[in-house]
C-alpha positions in Angstrom: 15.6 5.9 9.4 13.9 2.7 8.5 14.4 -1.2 8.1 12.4 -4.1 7.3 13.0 -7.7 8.6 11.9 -10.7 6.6 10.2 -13.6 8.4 9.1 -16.5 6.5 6.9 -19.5 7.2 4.9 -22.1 5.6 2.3 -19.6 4.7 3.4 -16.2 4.3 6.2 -13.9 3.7 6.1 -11.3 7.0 8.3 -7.9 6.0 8.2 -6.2 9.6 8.7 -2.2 8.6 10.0 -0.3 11.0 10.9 3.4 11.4 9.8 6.4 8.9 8.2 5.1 5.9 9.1 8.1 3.1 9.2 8.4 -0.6 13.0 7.7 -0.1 12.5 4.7 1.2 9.7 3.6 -1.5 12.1 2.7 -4.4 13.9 0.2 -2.0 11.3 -1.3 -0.6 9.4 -2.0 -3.6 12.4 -4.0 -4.5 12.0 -5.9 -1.0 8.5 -6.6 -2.3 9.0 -7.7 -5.7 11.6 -10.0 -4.9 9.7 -12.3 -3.2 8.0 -12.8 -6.6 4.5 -13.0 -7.5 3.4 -16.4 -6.2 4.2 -15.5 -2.5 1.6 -14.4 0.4 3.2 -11.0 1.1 2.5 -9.3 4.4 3.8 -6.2 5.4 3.6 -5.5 9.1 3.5 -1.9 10.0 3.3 -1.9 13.6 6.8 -0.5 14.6 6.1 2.2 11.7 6.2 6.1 13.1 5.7 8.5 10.3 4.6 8.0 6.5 4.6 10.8 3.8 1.7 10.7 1.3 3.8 9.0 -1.2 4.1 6.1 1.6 0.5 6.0 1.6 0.3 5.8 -2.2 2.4 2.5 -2.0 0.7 0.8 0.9 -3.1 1.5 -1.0 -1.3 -0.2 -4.2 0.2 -2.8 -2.6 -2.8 -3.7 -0.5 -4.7 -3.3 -3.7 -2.5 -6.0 -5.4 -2.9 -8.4 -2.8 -0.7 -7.5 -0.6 -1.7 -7.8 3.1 -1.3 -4.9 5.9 -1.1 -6.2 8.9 -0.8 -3.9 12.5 -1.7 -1.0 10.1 -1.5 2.0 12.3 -5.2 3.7 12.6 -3.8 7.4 11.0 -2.3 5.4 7.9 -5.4 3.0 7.6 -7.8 6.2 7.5 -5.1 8.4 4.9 -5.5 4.7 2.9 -9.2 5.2 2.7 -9.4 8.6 2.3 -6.8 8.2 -0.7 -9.2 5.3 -2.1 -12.0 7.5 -1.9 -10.8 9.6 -3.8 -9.9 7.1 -6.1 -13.7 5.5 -6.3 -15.4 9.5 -7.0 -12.4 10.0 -9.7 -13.4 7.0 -11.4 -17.2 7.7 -10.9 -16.9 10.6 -12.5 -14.9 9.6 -15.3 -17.8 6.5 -15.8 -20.5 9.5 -15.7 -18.7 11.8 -18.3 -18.8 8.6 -20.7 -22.1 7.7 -20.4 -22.8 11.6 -20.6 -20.7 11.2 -24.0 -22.4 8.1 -25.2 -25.7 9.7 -24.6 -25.2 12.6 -26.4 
């Protein structure tokens, strides 16, 4: 079970998340997100967040990736995020090295 509270102010768009953050919940709250349109500071406050699936994770890397600020990120989600954009940084190394292997050639 999750929810998400919206708290607005002059500055930012807060969406509190609480509960279990899974890939059910994903499609739903990317609707949350993307309604407050482009233009907005978007924060998403994880602190009452229990449990996340590795889908979850995906999201939060791509939102925070987009702009979208985490704040109260849990310590186990913030260290899957980095692991998970790791991963992403040797992928794309490795892509960049097998061009310029190919370019080489």
């Amino acid at each position: 079970m999750w929810k998400v509270q919206r708290i607005a102010n002059d500055e930012f768009v807060i969406l509190r998340v609480s509960g279990h953050l899974e890939s059910e919940q994903l499609t739903e709250l990317q609707k949350v997100v993307a309604s407050e349109g482009a233009d907005a500071n978007v924060v998403l406050d994880l602190k009452e967040v229990r449990l996340v699936d590795q889908d979850a994770v995906t999201f939060l890397a791509e939102c925070e990736g987009n702009g979208t600020k985490l704040r109260n990120c849990p310590a186990y989600i913030r260290e899957w995020i980095g692991r998970r954009q790791d991963r992403e940084s040797r992928r794309m190394r490795t892509l960049r090295d097998g061009s310029l292997r190919l370019e080489q050639s």
